[in-house]
SEFIZA-3560 file (N, C-alpha, C; in Angstrom, 3 decimals):
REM SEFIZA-3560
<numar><xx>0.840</xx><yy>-1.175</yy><zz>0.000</zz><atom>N</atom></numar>
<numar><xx>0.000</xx><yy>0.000</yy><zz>0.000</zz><atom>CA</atom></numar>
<numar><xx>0.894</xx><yy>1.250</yy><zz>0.000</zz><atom>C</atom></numar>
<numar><xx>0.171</xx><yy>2.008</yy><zz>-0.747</zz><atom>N</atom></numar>
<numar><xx>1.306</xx><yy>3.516</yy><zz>-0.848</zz><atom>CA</atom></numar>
<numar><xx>1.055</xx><yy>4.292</yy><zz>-0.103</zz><atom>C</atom></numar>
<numar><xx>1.164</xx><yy>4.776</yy><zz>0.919</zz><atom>N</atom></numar>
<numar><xx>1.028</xx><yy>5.980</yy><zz>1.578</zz><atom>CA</atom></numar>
<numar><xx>1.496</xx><yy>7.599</yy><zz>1.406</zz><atom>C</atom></numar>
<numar><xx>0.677</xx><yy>8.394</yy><zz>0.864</zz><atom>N</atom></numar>
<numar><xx>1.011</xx><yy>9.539</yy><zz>0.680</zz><atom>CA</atom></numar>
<numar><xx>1.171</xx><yy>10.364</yy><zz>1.756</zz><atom>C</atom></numar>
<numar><xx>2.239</xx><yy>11.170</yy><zz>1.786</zz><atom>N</atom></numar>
<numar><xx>2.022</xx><yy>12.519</yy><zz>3.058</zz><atom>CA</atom></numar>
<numar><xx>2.873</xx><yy>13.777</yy><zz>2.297</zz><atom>C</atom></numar>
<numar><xx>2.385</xx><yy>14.902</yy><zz>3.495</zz><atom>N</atom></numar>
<numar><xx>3.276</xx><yy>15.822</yy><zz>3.343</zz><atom>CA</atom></numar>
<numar><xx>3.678</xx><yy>16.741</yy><zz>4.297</zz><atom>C</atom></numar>
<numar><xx>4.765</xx><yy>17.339</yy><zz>4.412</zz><atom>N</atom></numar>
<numar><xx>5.465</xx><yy>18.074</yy><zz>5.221</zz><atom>CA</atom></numar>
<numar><xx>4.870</xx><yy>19.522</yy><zz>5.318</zz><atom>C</atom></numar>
<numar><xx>4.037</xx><yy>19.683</yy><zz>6.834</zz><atom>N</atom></numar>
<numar><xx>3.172</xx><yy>21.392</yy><zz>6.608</zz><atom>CA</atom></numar>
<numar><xx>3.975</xx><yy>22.116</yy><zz>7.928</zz><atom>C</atom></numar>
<numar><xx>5.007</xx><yy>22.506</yy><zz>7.881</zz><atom>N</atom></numar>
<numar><xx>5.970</xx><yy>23.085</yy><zz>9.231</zz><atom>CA</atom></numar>
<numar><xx>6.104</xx><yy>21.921</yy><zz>9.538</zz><atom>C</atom></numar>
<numar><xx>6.531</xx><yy>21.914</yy><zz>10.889</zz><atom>N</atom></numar>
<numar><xx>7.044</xx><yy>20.631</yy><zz>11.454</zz><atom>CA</atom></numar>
<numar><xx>6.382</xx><yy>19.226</yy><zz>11.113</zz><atom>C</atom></numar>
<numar><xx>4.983</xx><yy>19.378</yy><zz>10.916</zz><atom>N</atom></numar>
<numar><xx>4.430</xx><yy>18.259</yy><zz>10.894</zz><atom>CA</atom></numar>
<numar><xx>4.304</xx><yy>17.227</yy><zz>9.526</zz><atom>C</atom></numar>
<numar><xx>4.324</xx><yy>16.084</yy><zz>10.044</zz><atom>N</atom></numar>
<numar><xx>3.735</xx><yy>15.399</yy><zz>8.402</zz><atom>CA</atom></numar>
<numar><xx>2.793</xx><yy>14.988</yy><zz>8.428</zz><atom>C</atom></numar>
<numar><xx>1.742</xx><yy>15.205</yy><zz>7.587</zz><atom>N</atom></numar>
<numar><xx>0.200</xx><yy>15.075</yy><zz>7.616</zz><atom>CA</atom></numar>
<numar><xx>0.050</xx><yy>14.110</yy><zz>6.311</zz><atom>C</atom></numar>
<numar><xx>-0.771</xx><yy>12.763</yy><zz>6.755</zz><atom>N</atom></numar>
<numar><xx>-0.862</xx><yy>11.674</yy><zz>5.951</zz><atom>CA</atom></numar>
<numar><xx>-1.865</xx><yy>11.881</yy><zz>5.425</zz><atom>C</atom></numar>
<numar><xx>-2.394</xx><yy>11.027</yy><zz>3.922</zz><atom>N</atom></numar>
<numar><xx>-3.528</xx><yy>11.335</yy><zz>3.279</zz><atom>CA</atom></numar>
<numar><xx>-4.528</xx><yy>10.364</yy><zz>4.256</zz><atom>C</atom></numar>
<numar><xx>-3.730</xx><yy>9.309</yy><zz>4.761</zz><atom>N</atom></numar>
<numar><xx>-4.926</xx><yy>8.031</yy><zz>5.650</zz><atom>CA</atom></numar>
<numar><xx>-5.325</xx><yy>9.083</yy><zz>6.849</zz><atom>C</atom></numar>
<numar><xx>-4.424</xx><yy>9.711</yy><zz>7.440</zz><atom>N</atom></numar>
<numar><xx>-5.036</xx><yy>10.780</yy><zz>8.751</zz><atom>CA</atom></numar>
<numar><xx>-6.319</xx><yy>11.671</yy><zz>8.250</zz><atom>C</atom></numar>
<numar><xx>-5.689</xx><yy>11.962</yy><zz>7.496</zz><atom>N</atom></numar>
<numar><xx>-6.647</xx><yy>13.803</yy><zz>6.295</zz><atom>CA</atom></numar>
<numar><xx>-7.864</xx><yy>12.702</yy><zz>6.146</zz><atom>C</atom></numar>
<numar><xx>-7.561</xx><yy>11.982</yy><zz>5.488</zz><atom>N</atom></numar>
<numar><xx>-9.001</xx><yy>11.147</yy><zz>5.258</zz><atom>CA</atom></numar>
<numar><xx>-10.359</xx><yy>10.851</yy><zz>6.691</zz><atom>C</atom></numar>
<numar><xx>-9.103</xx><yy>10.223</yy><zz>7.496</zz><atom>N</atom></numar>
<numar><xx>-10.117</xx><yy>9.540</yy><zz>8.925</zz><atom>CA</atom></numar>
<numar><xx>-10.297</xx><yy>10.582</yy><zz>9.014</zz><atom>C</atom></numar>
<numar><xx>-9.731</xx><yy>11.816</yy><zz>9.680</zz><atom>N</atom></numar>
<numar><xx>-10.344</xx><yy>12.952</yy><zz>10.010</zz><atom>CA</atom></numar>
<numar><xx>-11.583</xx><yy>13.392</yy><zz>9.641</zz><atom>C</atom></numar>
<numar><xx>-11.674</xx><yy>13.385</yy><zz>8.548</zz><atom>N</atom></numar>
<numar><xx>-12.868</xx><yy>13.681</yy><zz>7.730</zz><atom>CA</atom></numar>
<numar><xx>-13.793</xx><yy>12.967</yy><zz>7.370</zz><atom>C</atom></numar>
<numar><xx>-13.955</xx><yy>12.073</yy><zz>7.688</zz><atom>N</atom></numar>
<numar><xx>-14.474</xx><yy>10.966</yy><zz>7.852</zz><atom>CA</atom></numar>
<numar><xx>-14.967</xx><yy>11.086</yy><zz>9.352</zz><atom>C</atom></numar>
<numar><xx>-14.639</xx><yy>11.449</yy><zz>10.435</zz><atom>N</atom></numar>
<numar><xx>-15.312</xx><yy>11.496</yy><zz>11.976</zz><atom>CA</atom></numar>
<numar><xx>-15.918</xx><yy>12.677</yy><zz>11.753</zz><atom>C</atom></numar>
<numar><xx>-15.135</xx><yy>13.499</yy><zz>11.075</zz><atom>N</atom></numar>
<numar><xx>-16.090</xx><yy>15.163</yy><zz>11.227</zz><atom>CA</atom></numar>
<numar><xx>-17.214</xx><yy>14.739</yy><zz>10.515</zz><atom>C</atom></numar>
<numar><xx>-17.123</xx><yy>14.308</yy><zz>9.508</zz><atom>N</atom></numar>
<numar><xx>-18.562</xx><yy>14.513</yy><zz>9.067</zz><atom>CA</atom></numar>
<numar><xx>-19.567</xx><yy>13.548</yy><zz>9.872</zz><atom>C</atom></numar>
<numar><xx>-19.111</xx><yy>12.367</yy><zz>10.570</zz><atom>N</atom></numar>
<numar><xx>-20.201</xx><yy>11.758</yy><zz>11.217</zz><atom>CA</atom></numar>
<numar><xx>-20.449</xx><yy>12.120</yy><zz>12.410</zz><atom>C</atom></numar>
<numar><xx>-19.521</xx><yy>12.955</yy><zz>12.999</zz><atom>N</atom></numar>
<numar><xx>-19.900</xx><yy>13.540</yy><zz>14.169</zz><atom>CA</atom></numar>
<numar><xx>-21.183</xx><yy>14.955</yy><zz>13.701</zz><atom>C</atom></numar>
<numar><xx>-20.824</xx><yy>15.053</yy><zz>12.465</zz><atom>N</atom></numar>
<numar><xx>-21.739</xx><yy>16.061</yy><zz>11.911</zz><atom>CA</atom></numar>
<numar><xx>-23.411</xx><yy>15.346</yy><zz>11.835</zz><atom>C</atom></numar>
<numar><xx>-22.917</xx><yy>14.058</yy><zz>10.944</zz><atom>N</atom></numar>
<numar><xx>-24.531</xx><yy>13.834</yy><zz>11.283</zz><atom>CA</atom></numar>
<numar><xx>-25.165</xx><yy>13.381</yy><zz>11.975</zz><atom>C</atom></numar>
<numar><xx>-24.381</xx><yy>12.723</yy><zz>13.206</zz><atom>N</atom></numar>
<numar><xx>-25.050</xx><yy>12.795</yy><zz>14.528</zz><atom>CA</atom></numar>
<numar><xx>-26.274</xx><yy>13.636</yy><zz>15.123</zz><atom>C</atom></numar>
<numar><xx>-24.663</xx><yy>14.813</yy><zz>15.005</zz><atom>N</atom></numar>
<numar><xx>-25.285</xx><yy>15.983</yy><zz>15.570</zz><atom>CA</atom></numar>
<numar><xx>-26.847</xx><yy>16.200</yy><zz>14.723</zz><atom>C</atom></numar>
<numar><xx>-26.824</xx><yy>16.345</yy><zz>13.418</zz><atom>N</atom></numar>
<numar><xx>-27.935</xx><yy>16.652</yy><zz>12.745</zz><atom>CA</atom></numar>
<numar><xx>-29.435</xx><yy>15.713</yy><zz>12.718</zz><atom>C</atom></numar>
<numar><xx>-28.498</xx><yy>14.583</yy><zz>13.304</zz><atom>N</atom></numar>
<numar><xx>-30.015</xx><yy>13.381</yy><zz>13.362</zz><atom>CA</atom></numar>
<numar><xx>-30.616</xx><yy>13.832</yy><zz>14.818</zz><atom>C</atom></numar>
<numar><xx>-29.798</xx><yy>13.866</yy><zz>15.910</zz><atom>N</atom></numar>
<numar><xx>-30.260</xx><yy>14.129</yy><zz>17.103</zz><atom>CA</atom></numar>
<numar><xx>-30.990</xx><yy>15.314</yy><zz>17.348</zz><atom>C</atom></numar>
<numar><xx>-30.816</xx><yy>16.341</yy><zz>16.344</zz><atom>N</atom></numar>
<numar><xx>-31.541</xx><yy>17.747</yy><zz>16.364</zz><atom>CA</atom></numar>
<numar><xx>-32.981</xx><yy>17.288</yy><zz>15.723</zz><atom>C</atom></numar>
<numar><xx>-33.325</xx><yy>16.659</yy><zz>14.885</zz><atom>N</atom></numar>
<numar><xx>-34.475</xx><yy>16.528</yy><zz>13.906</zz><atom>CA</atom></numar>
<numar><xx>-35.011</xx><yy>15.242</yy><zz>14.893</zz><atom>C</atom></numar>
<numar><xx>-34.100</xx><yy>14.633</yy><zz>15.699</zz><atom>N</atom></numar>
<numar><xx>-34.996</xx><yy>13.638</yy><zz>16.682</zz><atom>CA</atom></numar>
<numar><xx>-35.677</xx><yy>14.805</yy><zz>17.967</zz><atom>C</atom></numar>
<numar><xx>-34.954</xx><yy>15.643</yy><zz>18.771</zz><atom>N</atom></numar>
<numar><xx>-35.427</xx><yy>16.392</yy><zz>19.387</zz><atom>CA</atom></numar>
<numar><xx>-36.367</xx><yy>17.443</yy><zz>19.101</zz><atom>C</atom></numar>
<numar><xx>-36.220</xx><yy>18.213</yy><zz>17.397</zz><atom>N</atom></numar>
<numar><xx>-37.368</xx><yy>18.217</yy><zz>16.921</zz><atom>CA</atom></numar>
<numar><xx>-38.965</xx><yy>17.572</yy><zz>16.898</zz><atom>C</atom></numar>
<numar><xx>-38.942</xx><yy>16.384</yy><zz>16.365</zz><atom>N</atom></numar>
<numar><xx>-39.684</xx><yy>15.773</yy><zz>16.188</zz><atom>CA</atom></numar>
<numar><xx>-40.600</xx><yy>15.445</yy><zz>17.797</zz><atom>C</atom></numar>
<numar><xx>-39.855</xx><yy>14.919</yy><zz>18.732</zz><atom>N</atom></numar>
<numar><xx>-40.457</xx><yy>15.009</yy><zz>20.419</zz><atom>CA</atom></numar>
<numar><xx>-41.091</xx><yy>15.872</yy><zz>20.642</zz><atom>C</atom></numar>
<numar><xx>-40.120</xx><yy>17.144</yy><zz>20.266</zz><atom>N</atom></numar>
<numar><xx>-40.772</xx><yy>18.697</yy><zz>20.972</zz><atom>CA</atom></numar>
<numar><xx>-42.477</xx><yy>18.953</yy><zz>20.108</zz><atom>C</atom></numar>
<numar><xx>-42.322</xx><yy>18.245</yy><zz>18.722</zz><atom>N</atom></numar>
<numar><xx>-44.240</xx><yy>18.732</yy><zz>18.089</zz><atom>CA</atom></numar>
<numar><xx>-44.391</xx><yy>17.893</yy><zz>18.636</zz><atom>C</atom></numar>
<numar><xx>-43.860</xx><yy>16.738</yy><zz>18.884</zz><atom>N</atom></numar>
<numar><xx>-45.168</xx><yy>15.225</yy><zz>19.308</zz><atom>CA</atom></numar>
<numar><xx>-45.625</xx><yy>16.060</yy><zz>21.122</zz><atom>C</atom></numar>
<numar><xx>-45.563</xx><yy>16.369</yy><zz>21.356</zz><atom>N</atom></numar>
<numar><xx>-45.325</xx><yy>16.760</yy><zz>22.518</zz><atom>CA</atom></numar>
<numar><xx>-46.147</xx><yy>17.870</yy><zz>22.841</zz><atom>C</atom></numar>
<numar><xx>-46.515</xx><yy>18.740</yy><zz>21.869</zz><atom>N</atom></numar>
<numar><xx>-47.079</xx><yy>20.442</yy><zz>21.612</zz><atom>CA</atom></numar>
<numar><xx>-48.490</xx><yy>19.228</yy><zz>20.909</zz><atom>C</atom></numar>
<numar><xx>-48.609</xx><yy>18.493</yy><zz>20.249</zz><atom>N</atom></numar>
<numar><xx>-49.259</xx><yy>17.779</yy><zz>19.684</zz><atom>CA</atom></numar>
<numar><xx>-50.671</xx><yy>17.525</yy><zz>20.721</zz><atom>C</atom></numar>
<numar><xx>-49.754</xx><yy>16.665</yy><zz>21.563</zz><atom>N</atom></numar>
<numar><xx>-50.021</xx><yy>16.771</yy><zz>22.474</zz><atom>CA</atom></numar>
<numar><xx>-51.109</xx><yy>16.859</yy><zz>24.167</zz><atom>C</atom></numar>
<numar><xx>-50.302</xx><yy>18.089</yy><zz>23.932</zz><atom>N</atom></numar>
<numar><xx>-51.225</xx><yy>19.206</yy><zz>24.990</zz><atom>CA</atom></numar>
<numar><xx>-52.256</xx><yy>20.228</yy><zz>24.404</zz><atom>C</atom></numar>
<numar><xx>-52.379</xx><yy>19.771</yy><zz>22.882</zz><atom>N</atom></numar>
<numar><xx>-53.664</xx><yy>20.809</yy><zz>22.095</zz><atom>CA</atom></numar>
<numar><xx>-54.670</xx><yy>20.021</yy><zz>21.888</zz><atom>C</atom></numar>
<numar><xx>-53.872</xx><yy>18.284</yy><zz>21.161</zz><atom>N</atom></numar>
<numar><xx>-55.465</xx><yy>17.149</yy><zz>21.437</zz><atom>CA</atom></numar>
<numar><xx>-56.829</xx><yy>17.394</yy><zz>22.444</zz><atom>C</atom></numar>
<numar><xx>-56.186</xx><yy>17.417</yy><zz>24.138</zz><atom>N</atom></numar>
<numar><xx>-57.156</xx><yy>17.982</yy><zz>24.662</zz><atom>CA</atom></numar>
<numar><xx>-58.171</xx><yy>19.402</yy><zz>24.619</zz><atom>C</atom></numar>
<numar><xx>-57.642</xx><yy>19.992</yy><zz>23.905</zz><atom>N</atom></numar>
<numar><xx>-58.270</xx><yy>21.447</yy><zz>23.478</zz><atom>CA</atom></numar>
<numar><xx>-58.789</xx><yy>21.428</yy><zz>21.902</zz><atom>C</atom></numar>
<numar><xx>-58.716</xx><yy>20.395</yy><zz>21.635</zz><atom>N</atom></numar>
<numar><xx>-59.298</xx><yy>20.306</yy><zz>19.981</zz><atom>CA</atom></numar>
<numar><xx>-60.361</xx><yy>19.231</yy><zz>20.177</zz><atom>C</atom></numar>
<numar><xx>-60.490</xx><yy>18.443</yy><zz>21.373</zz><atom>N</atom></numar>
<numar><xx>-61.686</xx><yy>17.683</yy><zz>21.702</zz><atom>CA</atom></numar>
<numar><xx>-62.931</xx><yy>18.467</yy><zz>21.825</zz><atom>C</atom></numar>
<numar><xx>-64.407</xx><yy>17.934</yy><zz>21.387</zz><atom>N</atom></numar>
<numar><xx>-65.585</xx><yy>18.479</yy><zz>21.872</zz><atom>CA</atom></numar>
<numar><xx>-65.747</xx><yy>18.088</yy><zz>23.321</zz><atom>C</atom></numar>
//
């Protein structure tokens, strides 16, 4: 396997690092984005709710 890198100041930054990296950011990204549209979703079920009783005859 070939491993690419390169020298940025002191450091050497691999393409397999650059990759994983980016690879967690973005799933830490859609975590984040599923758990918002899940807490969404609670907060109407929820408002839902407490109006059923006020939309009853």
């Amino acid at each position: 396997m070939v491993q690419y890198s390169w020298l940025v100041g002191r450091n050497r930054i691999s393409l397999m690092l650059a990759s994983s990296r980016w690879l967690m950011a973005n799933t830490i990204a859609l975590a984040n984005k599923s758990a918002e549209m899940a807490t969404r979703s609670y907060k109407s079920l929820k408002a839902l709710k407490q109006l059923k009783p006020a939309l009853s005859p």
